[in-house]
N, C-alpha and C positions, 0 to 999 in steps of 0.2 A: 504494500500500500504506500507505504515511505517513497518507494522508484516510481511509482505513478504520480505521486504529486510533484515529485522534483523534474519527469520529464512533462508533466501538463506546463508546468510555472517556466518550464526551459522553453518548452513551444510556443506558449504565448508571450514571451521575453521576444524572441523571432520575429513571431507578427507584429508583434509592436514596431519594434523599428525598421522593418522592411515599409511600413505607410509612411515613413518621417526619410526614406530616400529621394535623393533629385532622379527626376524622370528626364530631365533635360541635362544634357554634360558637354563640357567643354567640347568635345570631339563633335558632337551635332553644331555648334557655332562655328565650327571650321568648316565641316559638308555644308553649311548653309553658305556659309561666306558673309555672314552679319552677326551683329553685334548681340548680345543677348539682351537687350530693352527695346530690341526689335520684334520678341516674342514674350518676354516680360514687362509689367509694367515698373519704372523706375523706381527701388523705394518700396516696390512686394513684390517680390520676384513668385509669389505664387499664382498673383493675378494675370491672365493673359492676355495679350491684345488680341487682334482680328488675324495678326497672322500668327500668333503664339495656337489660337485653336482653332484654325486654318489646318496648321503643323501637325497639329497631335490628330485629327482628324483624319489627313491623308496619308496614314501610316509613315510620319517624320519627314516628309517632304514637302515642299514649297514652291514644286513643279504645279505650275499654272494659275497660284497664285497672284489676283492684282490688287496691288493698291487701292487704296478710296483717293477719291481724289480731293488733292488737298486747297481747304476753302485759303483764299489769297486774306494776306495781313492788310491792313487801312491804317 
């Protein structure tokens, strides 16, 4: 009974910090070739923009992705 709680409490030790891993990593900002507040928002990097879940969407690519187009400054 003792090895069943220590491997429950080991397994859920596991789950726990596999949800607190980056799903985005450096090596995706090189395939992209842009900067990461290109798919993050500056300042939360958990919020995403339109192409951050654009990304995650089309299985990590940003093939055929466009822009919004951007309102001009006054």
């Amino acid at each position: 009974m003792r090895y069943v709680r220590l491997l429950v409490l080991v397994l859920f030790t596991i789950a726990v910090l596999m949800t607190f891993t980056a799903s985005a990593t450096k090596e995706d900002a090189k395939k992209s070739g842009k900067a990461c507040t290109y798919c993050h928002e500056k300042g939360n990097p958990k919020t995403l923009t339109d192409a951050g879940k654009y990304y995650k969407e089309h299985d990590k690519s940003l093939e055929g992705y466009k822009e919004p187009a951007q309102k001009e400054k006054k």
